[in-house]
KOLKE-439450 format. One record per residue (C-alpha): residue number from 1; residue in three letters; x, y, z. Coordinates in Angstrom, 2 decimals, padded with zeros to 5 digits. Layout:
N
+-----+------+---------+---------+---------+
:  nr : rest :    east :   north :      up :
+-----+------+---------+---------+---------+
: NUM :  ala :       X :       Y :       Z :
...
+-----+------+---------+---------+---------+
***
This chain:
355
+-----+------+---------+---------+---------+
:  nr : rest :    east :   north :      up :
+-----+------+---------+---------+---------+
:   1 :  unk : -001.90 : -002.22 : -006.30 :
:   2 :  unk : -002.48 : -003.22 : -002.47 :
:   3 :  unk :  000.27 : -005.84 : -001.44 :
:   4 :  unk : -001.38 : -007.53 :  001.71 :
:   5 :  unk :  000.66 : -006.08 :  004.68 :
:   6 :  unk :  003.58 : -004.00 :  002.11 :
:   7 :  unk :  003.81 : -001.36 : -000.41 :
:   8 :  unk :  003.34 : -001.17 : -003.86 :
:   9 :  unk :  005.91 :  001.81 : -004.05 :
:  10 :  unk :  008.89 : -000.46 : -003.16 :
:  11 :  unk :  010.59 : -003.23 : -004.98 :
:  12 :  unk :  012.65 : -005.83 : -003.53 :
:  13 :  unk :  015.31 : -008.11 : -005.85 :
:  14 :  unk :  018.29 : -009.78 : -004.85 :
:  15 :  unk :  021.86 : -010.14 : -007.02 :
:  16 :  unk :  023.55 : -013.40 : -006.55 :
:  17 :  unk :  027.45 : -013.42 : -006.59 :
:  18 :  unk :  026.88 : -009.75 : -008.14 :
:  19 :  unk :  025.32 : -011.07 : -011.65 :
:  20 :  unk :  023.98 : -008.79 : -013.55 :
:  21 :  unk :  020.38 : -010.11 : -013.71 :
:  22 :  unk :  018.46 : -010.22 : -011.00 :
:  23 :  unk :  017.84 : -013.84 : -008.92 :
:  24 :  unk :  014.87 : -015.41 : -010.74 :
:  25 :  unk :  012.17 : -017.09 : -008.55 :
:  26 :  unk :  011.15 : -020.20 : -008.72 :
:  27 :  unk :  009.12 : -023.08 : -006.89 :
:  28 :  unk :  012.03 : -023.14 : -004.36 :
:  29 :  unk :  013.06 : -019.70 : -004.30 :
:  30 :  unk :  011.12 : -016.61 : -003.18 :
:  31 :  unk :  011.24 : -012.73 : -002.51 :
:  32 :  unk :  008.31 : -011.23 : -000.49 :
:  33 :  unk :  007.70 : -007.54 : -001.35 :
:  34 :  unk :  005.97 : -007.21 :  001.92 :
:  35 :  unk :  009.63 : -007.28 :  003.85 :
:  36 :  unk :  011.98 : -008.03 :  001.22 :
:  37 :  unk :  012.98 : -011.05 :  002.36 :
:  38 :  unk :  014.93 : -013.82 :  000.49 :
:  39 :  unk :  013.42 : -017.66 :  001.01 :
:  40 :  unk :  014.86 : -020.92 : -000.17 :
:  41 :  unk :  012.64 : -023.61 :  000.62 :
:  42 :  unk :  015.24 : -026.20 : -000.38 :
:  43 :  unk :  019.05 : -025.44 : -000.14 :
:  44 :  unk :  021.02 : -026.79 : -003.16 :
:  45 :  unk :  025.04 : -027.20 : -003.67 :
:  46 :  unk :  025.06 : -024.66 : -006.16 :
:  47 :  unk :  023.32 : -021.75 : -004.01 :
:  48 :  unk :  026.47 : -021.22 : -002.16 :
:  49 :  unk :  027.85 : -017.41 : -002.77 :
:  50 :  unk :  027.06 : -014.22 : -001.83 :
:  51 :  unk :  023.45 : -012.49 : -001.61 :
:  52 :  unk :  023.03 : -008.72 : -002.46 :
:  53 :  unk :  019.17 : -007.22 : -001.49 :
:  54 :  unk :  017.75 : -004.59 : -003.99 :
:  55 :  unk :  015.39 : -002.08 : -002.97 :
:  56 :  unk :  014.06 :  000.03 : -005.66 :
:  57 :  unk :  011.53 :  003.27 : -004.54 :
:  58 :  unk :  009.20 :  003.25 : -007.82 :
:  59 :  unk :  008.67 :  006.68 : -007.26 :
:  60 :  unk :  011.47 :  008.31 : -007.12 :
:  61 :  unk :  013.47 :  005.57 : -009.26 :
:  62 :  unk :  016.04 :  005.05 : -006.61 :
:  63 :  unk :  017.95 :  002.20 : -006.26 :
:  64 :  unk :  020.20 :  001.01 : -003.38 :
:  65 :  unk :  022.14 : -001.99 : -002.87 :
:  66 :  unk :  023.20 : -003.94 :  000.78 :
:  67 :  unk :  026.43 : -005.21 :  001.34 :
:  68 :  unk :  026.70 : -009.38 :  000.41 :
:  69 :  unk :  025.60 : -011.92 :  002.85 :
:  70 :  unk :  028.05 : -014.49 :  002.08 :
:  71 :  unk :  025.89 : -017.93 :  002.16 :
:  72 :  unk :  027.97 : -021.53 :  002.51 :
:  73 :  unk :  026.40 : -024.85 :  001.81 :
:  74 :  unk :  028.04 : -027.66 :  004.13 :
:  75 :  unk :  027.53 : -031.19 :  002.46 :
:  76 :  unk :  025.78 : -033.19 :  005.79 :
:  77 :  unk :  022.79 : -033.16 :  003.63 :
:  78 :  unk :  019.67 : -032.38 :  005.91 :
:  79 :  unk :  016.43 : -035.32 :  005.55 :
:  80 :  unk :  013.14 : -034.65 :  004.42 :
:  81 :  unk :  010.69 : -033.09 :  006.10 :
:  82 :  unk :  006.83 : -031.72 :  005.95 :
:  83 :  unk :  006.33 : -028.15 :  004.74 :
:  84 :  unk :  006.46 : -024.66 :  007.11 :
:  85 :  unk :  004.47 : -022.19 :  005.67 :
:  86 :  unk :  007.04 : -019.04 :  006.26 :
:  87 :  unk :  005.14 : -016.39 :  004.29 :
:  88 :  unk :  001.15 : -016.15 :  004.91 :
:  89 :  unk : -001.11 : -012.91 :  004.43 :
:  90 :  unk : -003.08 : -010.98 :  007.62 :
:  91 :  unk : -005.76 : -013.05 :  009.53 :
:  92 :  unk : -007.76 : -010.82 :  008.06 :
:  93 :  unk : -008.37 : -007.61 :  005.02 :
:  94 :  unk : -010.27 : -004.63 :  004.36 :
:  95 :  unk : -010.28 : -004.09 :  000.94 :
:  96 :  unk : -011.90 : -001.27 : -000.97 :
:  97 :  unk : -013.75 : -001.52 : -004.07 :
:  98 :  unk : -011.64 : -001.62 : -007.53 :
:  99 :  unk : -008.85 : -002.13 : -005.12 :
: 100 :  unk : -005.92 : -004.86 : -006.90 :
: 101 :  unk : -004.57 : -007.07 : -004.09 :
: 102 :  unk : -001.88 : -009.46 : -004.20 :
: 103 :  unk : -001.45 : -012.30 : -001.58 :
: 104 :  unk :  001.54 : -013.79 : -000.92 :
: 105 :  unk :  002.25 : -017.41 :  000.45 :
: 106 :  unk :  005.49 : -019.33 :  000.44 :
: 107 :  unk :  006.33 : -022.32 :  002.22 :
: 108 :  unk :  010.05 : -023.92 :  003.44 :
: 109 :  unk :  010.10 : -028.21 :  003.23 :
: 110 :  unk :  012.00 : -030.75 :  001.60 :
: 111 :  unk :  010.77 : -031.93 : -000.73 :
: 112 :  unk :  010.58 : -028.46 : -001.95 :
: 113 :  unk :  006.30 : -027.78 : -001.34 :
: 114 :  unk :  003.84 : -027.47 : -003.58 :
: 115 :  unk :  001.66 : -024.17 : -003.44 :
: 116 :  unk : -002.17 : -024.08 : -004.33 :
: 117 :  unk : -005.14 : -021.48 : -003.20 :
: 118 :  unk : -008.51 : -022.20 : -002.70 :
: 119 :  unk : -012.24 : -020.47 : -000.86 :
: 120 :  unk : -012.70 : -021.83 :  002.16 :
: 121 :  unk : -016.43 : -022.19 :  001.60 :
: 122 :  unk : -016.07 : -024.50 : -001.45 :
: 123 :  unk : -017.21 : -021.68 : -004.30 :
: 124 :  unk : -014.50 : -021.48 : -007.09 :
: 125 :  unk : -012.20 : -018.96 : -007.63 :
: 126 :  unk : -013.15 : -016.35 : -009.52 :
: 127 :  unk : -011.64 : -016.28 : -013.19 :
: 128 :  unk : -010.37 : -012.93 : -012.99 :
: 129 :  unk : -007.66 : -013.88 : -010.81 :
: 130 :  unk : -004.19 : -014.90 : -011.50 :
: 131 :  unk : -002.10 : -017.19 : -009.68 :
: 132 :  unk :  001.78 : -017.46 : -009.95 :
: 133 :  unk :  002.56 : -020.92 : -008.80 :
: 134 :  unk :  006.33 : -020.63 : -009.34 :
: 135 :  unk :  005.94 : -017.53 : -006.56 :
: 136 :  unk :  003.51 : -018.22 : -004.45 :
: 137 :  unk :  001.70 : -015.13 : -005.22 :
: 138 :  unk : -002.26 : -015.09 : -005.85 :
: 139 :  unk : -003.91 : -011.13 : -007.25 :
: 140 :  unk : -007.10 : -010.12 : -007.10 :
: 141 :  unk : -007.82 : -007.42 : -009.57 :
: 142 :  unk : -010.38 : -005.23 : -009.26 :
: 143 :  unk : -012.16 : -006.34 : -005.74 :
: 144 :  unk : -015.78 : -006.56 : -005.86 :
: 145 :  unk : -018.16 : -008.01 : -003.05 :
: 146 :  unk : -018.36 : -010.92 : -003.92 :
: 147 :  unk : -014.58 : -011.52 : -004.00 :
: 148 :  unk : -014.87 : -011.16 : -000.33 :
: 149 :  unk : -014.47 : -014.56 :  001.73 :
: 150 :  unk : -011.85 : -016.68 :  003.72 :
: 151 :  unk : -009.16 : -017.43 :  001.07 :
: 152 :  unk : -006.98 : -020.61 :  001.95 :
: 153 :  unk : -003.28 : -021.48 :  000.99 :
: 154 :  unk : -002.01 : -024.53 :  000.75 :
: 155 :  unk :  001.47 : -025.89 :  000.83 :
: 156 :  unk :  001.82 : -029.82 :  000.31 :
: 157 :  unk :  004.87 : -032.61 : -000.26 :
: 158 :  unk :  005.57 : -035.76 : -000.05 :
: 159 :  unk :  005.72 : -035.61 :  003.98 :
: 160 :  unk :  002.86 : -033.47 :  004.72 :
: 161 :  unk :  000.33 : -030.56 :  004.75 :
: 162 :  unk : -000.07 : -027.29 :  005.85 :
: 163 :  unk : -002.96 : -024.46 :  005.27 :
: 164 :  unk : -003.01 : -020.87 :  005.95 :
: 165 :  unk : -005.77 : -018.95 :  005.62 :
: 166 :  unk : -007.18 : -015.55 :  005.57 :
: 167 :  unk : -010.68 : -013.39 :  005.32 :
: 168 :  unk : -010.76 : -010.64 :  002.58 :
: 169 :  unk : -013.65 : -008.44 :  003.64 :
: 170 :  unk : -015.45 : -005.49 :  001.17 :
: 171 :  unk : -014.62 : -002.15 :  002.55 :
: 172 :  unk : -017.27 : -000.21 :  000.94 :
: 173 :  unk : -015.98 :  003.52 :  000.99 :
: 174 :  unk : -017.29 :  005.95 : -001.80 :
: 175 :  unk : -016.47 :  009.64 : -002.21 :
: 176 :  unk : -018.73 :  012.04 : -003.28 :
: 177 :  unk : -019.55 :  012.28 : -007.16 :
: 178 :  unk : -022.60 :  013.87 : -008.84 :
: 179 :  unk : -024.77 :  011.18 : -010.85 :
: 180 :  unk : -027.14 :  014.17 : -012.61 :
: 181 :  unk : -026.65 :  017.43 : -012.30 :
: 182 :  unk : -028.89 :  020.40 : -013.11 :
: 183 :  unk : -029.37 :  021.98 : -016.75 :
: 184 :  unk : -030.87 :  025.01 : -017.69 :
: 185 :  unk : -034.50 :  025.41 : -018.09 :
: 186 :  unk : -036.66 :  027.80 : -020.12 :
: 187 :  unk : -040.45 :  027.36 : -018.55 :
: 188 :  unk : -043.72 :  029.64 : -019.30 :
: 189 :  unk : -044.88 :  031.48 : -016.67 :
: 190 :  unk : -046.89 :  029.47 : -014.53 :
: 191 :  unk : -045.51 :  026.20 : -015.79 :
: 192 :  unk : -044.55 :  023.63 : -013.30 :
: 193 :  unk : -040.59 :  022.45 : -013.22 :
: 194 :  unk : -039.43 :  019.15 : -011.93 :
: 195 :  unk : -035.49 :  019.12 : -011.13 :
: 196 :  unk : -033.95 :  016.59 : -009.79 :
: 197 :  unk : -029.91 :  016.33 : -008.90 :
: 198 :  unk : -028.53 :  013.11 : -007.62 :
: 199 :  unk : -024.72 :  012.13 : -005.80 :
: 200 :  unk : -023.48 :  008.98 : -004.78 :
: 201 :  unk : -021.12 :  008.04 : -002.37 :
: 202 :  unk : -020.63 :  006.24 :  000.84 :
: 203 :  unk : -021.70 :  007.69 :  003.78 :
: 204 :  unk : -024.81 :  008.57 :  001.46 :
: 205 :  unk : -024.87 :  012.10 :  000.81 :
: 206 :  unk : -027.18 :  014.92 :  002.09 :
: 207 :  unk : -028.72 :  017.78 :  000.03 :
: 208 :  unk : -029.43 :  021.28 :  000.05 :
: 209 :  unk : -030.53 :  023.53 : -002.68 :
: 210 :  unk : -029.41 :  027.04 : -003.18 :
: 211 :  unk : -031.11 :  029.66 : -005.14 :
: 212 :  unk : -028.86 :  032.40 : -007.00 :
: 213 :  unk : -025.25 :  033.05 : -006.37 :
: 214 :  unk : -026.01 :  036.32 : -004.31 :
: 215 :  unk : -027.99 :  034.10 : -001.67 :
: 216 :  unk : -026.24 :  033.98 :  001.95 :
: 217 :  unk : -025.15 :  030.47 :  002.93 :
: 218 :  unk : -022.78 :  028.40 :  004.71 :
: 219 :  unk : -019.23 :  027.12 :  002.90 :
: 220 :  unk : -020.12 :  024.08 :  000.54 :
: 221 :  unk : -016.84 :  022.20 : -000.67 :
: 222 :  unk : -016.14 :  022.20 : -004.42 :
: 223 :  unk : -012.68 :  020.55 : -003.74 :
: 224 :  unk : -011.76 :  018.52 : -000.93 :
: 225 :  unk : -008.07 :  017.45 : -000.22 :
: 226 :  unk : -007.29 :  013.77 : -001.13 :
: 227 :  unk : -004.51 :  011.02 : -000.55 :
: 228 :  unk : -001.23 :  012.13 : -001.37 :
: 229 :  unk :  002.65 :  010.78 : -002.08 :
: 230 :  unk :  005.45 :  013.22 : -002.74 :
: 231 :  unk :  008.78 :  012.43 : -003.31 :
: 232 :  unk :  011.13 :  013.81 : -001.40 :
: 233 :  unk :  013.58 :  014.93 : -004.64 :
: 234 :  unk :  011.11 :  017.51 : -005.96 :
: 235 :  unk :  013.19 :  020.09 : -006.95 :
: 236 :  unk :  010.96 :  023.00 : -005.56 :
: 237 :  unk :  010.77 :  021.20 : -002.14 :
: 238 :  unk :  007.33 :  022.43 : -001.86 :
: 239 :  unk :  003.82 :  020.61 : -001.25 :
: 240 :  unk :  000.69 :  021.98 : -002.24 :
: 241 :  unk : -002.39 :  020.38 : -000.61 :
: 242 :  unk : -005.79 :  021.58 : -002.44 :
: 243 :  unk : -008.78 :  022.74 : -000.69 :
: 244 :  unk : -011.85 :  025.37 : -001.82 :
: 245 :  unk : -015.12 :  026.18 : -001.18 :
: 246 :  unk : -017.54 :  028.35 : -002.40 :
: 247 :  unk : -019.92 :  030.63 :  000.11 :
: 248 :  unk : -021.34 :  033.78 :  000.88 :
: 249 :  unk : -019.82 :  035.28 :  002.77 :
: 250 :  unk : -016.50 :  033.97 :  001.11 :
: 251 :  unk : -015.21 :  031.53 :  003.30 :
: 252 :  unk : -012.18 :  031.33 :  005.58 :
: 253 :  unk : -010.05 :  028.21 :  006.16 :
: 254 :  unk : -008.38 :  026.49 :  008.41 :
: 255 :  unk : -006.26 :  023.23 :  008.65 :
: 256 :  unk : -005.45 :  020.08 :  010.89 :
: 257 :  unk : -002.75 :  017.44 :  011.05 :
: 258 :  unk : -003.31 :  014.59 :  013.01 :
: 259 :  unk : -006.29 :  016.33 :  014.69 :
: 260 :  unk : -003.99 :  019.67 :  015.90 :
: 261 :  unk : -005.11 :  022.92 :  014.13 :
: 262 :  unk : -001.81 :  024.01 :  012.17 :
: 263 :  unk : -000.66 :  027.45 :  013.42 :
: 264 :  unk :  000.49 :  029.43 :  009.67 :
: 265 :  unk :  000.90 :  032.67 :  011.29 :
: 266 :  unk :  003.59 :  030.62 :  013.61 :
: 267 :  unk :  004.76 :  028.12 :  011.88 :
: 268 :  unk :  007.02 :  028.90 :  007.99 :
: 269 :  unk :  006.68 :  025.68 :  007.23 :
: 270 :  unk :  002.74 :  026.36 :  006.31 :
: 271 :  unk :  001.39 :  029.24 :  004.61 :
: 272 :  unk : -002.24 :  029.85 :  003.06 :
: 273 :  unk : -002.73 :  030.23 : -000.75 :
: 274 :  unk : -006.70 :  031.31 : -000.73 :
: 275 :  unk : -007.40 :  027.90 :  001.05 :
: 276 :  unk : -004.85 :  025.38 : -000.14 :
: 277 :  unk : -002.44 :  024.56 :  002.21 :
: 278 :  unk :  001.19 :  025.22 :  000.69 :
: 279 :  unk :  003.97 :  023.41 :  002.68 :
: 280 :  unk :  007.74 :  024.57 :  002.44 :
: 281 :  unk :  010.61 :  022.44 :  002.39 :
: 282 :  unk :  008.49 :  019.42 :  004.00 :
: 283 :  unk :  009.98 :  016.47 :  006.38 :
: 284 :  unk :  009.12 :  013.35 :  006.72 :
: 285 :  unk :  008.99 :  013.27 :  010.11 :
: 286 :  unk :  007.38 :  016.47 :  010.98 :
: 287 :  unk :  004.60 :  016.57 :  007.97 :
: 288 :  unk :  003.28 :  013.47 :  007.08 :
: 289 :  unk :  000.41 :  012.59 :  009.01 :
: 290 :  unk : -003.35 :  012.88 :  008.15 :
: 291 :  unk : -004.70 :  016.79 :  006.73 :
: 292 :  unk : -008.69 :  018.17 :  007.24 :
: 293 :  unk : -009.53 :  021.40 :  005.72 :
: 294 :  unk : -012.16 :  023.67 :  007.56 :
: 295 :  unk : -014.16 :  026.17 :  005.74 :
: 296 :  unk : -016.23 :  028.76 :  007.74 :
: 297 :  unk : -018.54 :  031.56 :  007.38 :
: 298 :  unk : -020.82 :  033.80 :  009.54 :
: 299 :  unk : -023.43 :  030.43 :  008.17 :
: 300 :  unk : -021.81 :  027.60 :  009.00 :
: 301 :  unk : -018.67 :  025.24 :  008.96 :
: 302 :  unk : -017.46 :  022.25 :  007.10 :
: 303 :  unk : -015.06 :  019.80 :  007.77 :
: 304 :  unk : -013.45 :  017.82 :  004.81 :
: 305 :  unk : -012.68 :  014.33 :  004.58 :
: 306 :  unk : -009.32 :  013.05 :  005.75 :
: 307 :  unk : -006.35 :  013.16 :  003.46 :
: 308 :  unk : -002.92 :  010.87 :  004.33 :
: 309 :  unk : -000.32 :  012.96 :  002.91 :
: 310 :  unk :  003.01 :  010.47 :  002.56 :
: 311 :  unk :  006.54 :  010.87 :  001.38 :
: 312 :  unk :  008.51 :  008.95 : -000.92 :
: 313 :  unk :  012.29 :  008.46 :  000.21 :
: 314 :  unk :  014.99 :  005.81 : -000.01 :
: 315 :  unk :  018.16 :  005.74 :  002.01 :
: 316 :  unk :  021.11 :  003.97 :  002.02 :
: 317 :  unk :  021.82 :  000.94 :  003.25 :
: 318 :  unk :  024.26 :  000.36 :  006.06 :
: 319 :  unk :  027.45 : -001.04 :  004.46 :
: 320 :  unk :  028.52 : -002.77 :  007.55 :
: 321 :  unk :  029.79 : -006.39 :  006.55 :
: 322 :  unk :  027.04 : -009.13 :  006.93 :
: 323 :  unk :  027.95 : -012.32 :  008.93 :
: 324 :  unk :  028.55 : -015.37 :  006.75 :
: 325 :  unk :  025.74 : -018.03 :  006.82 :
: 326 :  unk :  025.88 : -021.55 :  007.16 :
: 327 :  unk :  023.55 : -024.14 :  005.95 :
: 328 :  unk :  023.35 : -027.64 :  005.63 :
: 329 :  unk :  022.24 : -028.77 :  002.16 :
: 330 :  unk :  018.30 : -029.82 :  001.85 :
: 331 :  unk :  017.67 : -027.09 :  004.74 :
: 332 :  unk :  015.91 : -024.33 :  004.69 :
: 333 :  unk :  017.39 : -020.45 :  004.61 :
: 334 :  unk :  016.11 : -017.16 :  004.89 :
: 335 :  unk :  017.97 : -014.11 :  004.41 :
: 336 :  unk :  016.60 : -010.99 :  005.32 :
: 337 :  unk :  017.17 : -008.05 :  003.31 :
: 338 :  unk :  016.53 : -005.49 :  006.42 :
: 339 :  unk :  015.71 : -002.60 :  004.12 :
: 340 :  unk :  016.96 :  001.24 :  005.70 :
: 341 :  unk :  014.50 :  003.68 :  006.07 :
: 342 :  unk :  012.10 :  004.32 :  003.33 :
: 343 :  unk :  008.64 :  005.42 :  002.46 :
: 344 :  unk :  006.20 :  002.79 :  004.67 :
: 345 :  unk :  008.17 :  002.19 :  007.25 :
: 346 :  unk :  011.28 :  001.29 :  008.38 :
: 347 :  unk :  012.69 : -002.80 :  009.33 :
: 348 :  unk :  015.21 : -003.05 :  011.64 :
: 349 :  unk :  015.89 : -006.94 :  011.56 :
: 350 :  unk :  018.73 : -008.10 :  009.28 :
: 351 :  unk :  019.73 : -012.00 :  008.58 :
: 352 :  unk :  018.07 : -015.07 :  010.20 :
: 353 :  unk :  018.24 : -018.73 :  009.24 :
: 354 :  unk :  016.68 : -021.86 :  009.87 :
: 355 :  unk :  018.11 : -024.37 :  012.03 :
+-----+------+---------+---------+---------+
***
């Protein structure tokens, strides 16, 4: 699942007055799992307490709480007004095929908005895609090319209007797979033989043919390294990135991160197993970044595709107190839930509200 602008490995909840259900959204309520943030469109009497964000690392099935923001609702009751739209998806979206992506939109406004989605160019949606109203959440399952266009949110009350929008384009990247592959054939002698073997993938593949195993040639991948996310808690506390190729003379590899030609002789955090790339007791800081693996013989030399290798972590939040909020009833609030450090980044910004 792509979440426009967040992560699909972390989940943000919030606890109110430290129930032991999690805060349900609503129309006038919402969580963003792009920053975690808590929004209430329209403050009510009854949402005075204390605020606890959840952040949950679906990986590693970590959970860790923040200390309470204590929230308290003065009675000057605040008039209506048109809505804000707070929470809007990137200007624009690269998506790749078969790709799920979930937009979020969430506006602040008294009355409490209304949230609908449309195409900009008129077209209906398609009816694949689901829409949670109550959330302001639209998902795209399974992106194809003609889900591609300017999508348009739009948030609407008594007082007024207001429309973000956003252009999801098709990001057509394939790897390489084999559509036919060769079979044996018995022929008579002098027969003719037709063979044919056909790939796909995006850039479109080139081909060479190779006759016997015993034949001299240059390395020819039969396993390329690929995206990766390791959780920190393995208990080995070792990452193996895979990599072969097949040539003769055998091959011998070679590996990059973040364009810089890894040292194993030098470095104990790498070593060699025949050409997978075995990493020891890995950091976050010091090892995730983008692999290539490079296969050469007195032939030639081939360079893989890139391969993001990530780590999944949680920490702990800071347990330093939170400063109490206060809001006037029919405002606006947002609390921010100013998540430690975890896998996708880390946001430093803790608790803001609207005036």
């Amino acid at each position: 699942m792509f979440i426009a602008g967040g992560s699909s490995e972390i989940k943000y909840s919030w606890v109110f007055n430290g129930q032991r259900s999690f805060l349900q959204q609503d129309a006038r309520r919402f969580i963003s799992q792009r920053t975690g943030n808590l929004y209430v469109a329209k403050v009510e009497s009854s949402d005075a307490g204390n605020y606890t964000c959840a952040v949950r690392n679906m990986m590693t099935n970590a959970t860790v709480l923040s200390s309470p923001t204590p929230v308290v609702v003065r009675r000057d009751v605040m008039g209506e007004y048109e809505p804000k739209i707070e929470v809007q998806f990137p200007d624009t979206l690269h998506i790749s095929k078969g790709s799920s992506v979930k937009l979020e939109c969430f506006a602040l406004g008294n009355p409490v908005p209304s949230i609908s989605w449309r195409r900009a160019d008129g077209n209906p949606l398609p009816g694949k895609i689901k829409i949670n109203h109550s959330s302001g959440v639209l998902e795209i399952p399974y992106f194809r090319p003609e889900d591609a266009g300017v999508y348009e949110c739009v948030a609407e009350n008594s007082r007024g209007r207001n429309v973000a929008r956003g252009q999801l384009l098709f990001q057509n990247v394939e790897h390489l797979h084999w559509v036919q592959t060769l079979k044996d054939a018995h022929m008579a002698i002098d027969a003719n033989l037709q063979w044919e073997c056909k790939a796909s993938g995006k850039p479109r593949p080139a081909y060479r043919w190779l006759k016997n195993e015993n034949t001299r040639h240059g390395p020819v991948f039969t396993q390329e390294p690929s995206d990766s996310i390791f959780p920190l808690s393995i208990d080995d506390k070792q990452v193996f990135i895979n990599c072969n190729a097949r040539g003769n003379p055998t091959p011998h590899y070679r590996w990059k991160m973040d364009g810089r030609e890894i040292n194993t002789e030098s470095d104990p955090n790498f070593s060699l197993v025949e050409g997978n790339l075995l990493i020891s007791d890995p950091r976050v800081m010091d090892h995730a970044g983008v692999y290539q693996c490079i296969a050469t013989n007195t032939f030639g030399t081939v360079v893989s595709r890139e391969a993001k290798v990530q780590f999944a972590f949680l920490q702990n939040f800071s347990m330093k107190s939170r400063n109490t909020v206060s809001v006037r009833e029919g405002q606006a609030v947002v609390l921010l839930c100013g998540p430690p450090p975890h896998y996708g980044g880390t946001l430093l910004t803790l608790l803001h509200y609207l005036l």
